[in-house]
PDB file of N, CA, C and O in Angstrom, chain B, residues numbered from 101:
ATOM      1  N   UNK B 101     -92.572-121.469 177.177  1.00  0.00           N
ATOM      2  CA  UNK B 101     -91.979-120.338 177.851  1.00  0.00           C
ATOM      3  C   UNK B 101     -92.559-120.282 179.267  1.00  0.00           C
ATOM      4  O   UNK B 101     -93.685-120.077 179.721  1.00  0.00           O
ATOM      5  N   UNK B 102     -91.183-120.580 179.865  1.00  0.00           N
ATOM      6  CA  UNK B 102     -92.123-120.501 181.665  1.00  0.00           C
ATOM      7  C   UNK B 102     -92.708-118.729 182.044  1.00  0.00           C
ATOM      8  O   UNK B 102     -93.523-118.463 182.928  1.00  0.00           O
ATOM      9  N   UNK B 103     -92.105-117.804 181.208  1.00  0.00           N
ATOM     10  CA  UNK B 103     -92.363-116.188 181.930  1.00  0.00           C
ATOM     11  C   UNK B 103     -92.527-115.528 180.794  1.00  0.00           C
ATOM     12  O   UNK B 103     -91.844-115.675 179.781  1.00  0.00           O
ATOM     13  N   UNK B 104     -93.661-114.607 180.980  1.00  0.00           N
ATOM     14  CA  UNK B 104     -93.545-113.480 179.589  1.00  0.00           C
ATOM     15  C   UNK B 104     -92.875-112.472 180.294  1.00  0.00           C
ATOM     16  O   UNK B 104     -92.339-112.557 181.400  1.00  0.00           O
ATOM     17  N   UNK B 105     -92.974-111.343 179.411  1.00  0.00           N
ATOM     18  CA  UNK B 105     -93.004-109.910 179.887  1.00  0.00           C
ATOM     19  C   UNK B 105     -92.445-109.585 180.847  1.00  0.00           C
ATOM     20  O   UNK B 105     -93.030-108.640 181.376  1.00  0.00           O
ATOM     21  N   UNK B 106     -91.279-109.999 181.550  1.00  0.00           N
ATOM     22  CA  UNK B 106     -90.483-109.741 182.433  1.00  0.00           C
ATOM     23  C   UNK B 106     -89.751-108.152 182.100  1.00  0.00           C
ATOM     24  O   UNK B 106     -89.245-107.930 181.000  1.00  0.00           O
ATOM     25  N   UNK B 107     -89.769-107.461 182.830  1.00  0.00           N
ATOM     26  CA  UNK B 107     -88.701-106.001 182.710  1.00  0.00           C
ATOM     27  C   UNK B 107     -87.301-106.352 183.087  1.00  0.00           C
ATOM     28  O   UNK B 107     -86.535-105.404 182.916  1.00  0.00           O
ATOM     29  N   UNK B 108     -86.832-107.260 183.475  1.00  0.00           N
ATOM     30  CA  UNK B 108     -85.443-107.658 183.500  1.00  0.00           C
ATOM     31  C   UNK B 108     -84.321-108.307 182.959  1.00  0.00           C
ATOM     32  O   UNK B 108     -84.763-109.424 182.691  1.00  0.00           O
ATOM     33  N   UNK B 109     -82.913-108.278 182.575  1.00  0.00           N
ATOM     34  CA  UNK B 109     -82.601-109.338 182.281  1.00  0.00           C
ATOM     35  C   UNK B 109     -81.686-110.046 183.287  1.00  0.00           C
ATOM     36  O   UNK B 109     -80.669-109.527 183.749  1.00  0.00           O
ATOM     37  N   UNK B 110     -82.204-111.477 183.636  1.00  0.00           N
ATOM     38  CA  UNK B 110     -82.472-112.158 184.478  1.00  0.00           C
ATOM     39  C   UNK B 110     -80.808-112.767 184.463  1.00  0.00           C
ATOM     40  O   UNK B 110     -80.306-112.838 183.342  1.00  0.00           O
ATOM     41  N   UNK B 111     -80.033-113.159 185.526  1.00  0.00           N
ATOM     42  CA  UNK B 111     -78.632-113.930 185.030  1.00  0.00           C
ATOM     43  C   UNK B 111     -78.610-114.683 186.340  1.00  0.00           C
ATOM     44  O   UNK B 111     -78.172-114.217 187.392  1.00  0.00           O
ATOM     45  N   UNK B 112     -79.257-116.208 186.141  1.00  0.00           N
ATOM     46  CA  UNK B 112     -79.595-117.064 187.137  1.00  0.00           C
ATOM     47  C   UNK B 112     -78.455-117.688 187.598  1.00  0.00           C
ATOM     48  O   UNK B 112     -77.668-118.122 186.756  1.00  0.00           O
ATOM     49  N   UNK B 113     -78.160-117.847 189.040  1.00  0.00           N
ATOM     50  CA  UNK B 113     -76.843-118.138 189.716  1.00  0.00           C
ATOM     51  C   UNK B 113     -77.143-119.230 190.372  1.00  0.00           C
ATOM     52  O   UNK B 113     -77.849-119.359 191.371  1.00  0.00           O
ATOM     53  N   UNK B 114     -76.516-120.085 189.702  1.00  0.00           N
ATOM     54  CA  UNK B 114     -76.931-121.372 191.434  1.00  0.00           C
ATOM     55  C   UNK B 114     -75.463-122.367 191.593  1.00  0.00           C
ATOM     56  O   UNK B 114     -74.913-123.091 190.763  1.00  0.00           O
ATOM     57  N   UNK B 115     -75.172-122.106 192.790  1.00  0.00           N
ATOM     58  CA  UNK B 115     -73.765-122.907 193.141  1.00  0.00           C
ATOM     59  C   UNK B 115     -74.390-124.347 193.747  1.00  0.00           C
ATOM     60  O   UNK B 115     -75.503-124.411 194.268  1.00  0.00           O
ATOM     61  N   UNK B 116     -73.443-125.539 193.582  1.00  0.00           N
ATOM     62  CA  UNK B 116     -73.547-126.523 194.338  1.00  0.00           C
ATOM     63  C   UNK B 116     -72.230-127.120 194.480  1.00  0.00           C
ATOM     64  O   UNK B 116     -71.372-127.359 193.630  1.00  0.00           O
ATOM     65  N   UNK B 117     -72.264-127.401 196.335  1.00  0.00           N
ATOM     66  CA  UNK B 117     -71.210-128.336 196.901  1.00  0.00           C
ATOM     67  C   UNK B 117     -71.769-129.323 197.477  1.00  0.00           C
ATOM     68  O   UNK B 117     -72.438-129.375 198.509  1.00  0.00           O
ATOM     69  N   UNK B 118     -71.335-130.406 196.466  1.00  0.00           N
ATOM     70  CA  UNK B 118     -71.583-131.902 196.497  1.00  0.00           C
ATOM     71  C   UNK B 118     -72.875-132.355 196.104  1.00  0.00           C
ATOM     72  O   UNK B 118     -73.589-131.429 195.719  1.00  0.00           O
ATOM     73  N   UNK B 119     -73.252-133.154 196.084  1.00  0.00           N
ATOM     74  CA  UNK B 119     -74.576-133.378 195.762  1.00  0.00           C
ATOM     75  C   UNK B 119     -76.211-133.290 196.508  1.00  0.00           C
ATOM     76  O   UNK B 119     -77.297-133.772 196.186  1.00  0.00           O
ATOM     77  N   UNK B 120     -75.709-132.340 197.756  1.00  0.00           N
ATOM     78  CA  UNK B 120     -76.787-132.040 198.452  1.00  0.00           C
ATOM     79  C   UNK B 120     -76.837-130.466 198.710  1.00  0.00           C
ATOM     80  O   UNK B 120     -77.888-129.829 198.642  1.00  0.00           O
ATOM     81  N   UNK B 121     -75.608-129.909 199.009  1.00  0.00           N
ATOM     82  CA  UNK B 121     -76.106-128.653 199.444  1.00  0.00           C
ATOM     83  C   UNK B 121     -75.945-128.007 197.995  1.00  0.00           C
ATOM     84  O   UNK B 121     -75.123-128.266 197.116  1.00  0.00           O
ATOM     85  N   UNK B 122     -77.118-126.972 198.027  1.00  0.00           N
ATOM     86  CA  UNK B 122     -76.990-125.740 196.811  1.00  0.00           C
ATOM     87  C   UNK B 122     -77.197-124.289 197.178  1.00  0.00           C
ATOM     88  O   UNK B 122     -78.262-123.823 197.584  1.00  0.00           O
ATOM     89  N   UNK B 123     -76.109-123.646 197.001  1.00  0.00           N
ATOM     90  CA  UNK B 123     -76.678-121.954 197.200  1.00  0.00           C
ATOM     91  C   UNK B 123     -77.357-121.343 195.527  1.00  0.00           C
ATOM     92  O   UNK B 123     -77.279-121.578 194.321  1.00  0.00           O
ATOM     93  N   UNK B 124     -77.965-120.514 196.424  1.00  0.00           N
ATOM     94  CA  UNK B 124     -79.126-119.870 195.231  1.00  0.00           C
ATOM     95  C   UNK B 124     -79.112-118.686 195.493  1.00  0.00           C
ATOM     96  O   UNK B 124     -79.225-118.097 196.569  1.00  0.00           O
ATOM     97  N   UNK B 125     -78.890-118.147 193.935  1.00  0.00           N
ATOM     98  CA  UNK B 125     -78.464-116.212 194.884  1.00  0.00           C
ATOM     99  C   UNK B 125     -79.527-115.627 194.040  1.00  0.00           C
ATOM    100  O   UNK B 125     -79.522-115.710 192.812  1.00  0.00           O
ATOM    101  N   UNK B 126     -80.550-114.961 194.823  1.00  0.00           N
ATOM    102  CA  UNK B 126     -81.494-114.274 194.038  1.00  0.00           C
ATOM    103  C   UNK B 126     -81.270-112.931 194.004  1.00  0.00           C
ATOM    104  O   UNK B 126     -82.161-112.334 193.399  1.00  0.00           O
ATOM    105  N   UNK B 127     -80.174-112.060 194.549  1.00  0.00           N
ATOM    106  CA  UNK B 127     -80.068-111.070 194.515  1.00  0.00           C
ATOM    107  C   UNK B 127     -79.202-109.970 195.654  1.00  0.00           C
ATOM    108  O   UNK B 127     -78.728-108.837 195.571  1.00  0.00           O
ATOM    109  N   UNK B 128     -79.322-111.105 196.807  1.00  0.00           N
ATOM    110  CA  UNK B 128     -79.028-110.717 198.446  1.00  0.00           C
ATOM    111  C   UNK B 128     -77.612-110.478 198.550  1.00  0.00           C
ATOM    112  O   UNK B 128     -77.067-109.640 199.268  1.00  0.00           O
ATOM    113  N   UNK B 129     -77.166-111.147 197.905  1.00  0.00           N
ATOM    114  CA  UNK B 129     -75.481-110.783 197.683  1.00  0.00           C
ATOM    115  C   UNK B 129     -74.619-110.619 196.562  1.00  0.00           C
ATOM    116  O   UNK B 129     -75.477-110.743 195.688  1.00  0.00           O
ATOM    117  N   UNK B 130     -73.749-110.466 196.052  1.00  0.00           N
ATOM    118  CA  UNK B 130     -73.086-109.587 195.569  1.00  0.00           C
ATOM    119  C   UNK B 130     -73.034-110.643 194.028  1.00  0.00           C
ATOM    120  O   UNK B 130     -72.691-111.738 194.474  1.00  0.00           O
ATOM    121  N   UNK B 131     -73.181-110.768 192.760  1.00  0.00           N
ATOM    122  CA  UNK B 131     -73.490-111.756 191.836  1.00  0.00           C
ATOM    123  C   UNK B 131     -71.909-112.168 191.426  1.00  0.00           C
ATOM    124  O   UNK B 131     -70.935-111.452 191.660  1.00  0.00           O
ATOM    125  N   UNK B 132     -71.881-113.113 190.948  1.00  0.00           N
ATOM    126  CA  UNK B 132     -70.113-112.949 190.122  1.00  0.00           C
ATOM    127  C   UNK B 132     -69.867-112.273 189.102  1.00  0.00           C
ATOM    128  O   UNK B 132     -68.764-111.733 189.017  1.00  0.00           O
ATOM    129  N   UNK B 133     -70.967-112.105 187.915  1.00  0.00           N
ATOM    130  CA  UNK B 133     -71.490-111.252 186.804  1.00  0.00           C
ATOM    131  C   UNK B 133     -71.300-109.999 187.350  1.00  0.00           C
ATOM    132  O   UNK B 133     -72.053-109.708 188.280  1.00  0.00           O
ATOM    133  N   UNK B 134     -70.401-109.107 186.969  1.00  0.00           N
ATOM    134  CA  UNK B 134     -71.046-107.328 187.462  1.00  0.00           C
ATOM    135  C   UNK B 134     -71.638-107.131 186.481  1.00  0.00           C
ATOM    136  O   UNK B 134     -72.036-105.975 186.628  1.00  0.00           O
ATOM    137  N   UNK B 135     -72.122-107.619 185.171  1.00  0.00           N
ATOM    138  CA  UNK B 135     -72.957-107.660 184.219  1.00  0.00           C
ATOM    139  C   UNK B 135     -74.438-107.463 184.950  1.00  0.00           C
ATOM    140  O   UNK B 135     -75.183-106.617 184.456  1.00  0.00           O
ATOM    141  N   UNK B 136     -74.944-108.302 186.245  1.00  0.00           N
ATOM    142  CA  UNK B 136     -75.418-108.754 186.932  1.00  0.00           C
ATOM    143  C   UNK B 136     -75.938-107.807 188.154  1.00  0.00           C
ATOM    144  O   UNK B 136     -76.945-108.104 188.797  1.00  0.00           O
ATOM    145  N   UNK B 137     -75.414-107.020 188.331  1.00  0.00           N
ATOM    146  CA  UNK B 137     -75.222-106.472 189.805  1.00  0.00           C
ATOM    147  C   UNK B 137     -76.582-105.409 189.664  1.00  0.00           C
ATOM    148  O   UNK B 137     -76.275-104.497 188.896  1.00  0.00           O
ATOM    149  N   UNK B 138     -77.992-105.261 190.181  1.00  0.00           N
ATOM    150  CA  UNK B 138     -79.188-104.556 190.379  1.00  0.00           C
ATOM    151  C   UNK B 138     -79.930-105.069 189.787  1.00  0.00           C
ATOM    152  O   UNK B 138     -80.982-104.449 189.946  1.00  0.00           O
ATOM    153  N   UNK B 139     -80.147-106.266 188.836  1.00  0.00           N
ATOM    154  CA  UNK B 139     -81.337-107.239 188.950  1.00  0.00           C
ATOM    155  C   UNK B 139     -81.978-108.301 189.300  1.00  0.00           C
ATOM    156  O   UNK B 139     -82.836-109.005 188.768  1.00  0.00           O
ATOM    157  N   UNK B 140     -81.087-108.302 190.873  1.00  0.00           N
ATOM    158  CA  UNK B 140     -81.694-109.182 191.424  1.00  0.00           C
ATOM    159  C   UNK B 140     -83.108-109.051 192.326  1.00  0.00           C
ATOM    160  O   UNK B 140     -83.468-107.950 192.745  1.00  0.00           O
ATOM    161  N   UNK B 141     -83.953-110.402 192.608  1.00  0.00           N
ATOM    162  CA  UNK B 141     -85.201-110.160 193.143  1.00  0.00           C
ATOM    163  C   UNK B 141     -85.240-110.015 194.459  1.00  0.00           C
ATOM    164  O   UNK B 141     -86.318-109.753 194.991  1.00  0.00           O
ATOM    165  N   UNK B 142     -84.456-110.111 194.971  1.00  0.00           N
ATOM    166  CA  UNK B 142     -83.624-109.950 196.327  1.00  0.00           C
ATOM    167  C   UNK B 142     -84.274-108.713 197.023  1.00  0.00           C
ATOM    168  O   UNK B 142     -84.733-107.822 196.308  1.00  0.00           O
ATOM    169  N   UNK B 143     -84.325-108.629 198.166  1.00  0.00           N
ATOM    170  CA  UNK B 143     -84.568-106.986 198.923  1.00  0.00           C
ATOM    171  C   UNK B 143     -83.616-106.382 198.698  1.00  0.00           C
ATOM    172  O   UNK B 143     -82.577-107.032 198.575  1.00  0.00           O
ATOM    173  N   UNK B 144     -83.562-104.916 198.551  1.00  0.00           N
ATOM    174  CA  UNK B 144     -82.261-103.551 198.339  1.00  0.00           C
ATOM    175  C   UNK B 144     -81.835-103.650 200.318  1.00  0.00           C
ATOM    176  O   UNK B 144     -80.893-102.961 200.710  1.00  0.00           O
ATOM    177  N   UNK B 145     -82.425-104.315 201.098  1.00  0.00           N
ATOM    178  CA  UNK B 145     -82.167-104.295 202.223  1.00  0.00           C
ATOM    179  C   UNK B 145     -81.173-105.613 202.394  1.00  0.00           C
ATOM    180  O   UNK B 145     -81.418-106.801 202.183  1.00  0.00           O
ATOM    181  N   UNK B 146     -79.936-104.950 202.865  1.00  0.00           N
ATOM    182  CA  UNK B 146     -79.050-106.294 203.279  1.00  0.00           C
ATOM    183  C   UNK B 146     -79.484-107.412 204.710  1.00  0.00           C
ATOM    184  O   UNK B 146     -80.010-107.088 205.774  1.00  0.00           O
ATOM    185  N   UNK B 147     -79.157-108.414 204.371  1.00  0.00           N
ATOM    186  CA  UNK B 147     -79.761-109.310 205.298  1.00  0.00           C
ATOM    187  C   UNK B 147     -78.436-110.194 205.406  1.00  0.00           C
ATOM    188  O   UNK B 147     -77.531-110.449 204.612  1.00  0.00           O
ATOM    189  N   UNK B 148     -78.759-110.621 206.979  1.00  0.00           N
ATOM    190  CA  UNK B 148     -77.199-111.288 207.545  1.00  0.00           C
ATOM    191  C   UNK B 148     -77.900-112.536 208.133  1.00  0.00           C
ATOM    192  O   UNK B 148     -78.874-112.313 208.853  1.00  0.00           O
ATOM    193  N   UNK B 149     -77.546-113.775 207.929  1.00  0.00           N
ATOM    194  CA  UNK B 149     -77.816-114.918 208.427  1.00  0.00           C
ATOM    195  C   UNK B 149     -76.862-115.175 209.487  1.00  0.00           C
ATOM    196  O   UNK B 149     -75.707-114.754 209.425  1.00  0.00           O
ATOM    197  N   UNK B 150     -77.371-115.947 210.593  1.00  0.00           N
ATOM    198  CA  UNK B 150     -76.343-116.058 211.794  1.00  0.00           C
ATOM    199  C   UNK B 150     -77.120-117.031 212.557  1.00  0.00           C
ATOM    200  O   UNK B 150     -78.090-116.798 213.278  1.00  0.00           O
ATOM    201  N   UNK B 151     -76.418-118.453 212.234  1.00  0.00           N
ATOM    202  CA  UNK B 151     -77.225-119.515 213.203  1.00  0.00           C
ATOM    203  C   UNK B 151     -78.832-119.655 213.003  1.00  0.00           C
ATOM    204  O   UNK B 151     -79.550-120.226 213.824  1.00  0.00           O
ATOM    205  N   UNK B 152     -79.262-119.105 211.900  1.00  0.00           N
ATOM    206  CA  UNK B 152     -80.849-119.645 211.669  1.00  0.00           C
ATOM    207  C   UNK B 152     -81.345-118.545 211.969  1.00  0.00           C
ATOM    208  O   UNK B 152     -82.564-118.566 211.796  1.00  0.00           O
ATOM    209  N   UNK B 153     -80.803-117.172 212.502  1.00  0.00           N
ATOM    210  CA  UNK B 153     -81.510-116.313 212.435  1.00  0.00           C
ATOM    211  C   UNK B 153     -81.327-114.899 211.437  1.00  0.00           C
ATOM    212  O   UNK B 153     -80.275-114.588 210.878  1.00  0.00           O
ATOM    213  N   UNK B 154     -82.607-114.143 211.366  1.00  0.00           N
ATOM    214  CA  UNK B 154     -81.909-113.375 209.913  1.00  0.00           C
ATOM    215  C   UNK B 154     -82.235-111.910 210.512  1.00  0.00           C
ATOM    216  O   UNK B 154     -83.397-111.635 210.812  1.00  0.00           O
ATOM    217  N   UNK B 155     -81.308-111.083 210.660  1.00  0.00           N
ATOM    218  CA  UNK B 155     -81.289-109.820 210.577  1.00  0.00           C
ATOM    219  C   UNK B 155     -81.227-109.002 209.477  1.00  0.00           C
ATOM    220  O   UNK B 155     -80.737-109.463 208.446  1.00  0.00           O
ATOM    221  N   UNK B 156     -81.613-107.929 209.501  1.00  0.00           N
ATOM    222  CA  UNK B 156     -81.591-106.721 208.438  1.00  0.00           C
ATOM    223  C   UNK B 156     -81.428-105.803 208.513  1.00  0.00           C
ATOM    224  O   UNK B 156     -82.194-105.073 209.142  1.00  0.00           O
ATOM    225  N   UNK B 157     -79.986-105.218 207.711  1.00  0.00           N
ATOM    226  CA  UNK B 157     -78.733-104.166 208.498  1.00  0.00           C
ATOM    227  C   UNK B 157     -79.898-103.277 209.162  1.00  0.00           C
ATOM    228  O   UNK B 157     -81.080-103.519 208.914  1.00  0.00           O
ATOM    229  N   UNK B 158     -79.554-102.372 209.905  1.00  0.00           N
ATOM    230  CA  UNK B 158     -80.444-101.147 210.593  1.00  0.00           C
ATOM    231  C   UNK B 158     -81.381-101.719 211.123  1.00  0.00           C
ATOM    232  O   UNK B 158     -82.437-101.219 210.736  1.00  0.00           O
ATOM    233  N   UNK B 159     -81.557-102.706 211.978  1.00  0.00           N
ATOM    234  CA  UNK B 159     -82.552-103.119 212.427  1.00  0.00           C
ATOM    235  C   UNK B 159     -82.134-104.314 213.526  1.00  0.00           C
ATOM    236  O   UNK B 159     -81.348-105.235 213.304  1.00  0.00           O
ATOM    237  N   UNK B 160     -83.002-104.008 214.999  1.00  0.00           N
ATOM    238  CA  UNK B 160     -82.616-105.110 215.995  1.00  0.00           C
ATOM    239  C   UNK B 160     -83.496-105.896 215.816  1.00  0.00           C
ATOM    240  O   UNK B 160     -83.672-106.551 216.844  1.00  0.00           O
ATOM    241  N   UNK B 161     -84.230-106.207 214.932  1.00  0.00           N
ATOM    242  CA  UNK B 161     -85.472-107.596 215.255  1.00  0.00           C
ATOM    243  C   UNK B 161     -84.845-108.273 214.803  1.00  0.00           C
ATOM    244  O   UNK B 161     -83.977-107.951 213.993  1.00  0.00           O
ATOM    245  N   UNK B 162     -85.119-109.618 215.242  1.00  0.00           N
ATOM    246  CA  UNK B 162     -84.393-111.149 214.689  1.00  0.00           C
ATOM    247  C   UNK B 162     -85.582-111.586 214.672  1.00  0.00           C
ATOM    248  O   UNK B 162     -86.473-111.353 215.489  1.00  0.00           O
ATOM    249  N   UNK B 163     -85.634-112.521 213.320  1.00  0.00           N
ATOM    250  CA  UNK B 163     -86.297-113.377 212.975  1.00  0.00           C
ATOM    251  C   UNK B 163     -85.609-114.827 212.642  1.00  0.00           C
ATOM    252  O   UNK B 163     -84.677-115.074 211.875  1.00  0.00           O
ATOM    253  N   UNK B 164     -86.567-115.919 213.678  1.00  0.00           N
ATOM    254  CA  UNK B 164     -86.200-117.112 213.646  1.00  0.00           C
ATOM    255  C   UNK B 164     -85.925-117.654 211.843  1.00  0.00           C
ATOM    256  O   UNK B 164     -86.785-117.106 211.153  1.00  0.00           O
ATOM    257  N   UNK B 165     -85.211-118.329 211.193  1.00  0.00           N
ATOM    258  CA  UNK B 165     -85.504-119.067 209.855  1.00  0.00           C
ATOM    259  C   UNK B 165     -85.768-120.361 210.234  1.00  0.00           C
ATOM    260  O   UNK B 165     -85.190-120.755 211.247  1.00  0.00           O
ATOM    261  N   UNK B 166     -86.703-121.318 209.504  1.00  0.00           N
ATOM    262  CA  UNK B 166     -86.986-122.437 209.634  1.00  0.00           C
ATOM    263  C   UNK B 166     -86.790-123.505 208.662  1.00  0.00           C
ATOM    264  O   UNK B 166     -87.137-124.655 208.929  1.00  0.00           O
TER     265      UNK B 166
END
């Protein structure tokens, strides 16, 4: 067992197009499951990617991603 005692139940999402790229949704956006929808590990703060940089609604700081 990789985890005990978790308080959640967990509904792991991972898309892949082609054999290199993979999206991984931990929570940040919207799940396909509405079974799904408030346990993700994700921030309750929405976050917008744009060219490598990541904003977070209500907020002007940009942070570089690397």
């Amino acid at each position: 067992m990789a985890f005990a005692g978790l308080r959640h139940i967990w509904y792991p999402t991972i898309g892949s197009d082609g054999n290199v790229k993979i999206a991984i949704n931990f929570g940040d956006e919207e799940f396909a499951c509405k079974e799904a929808q408030g346990y993700g590990i994700g921030s309750s703060e929405k976050r917008f990617i744009e060219k490598g940089a990541v904003f977070s609604e209500g907020s002007s700081d940009k942070h570089q991603e690397n």
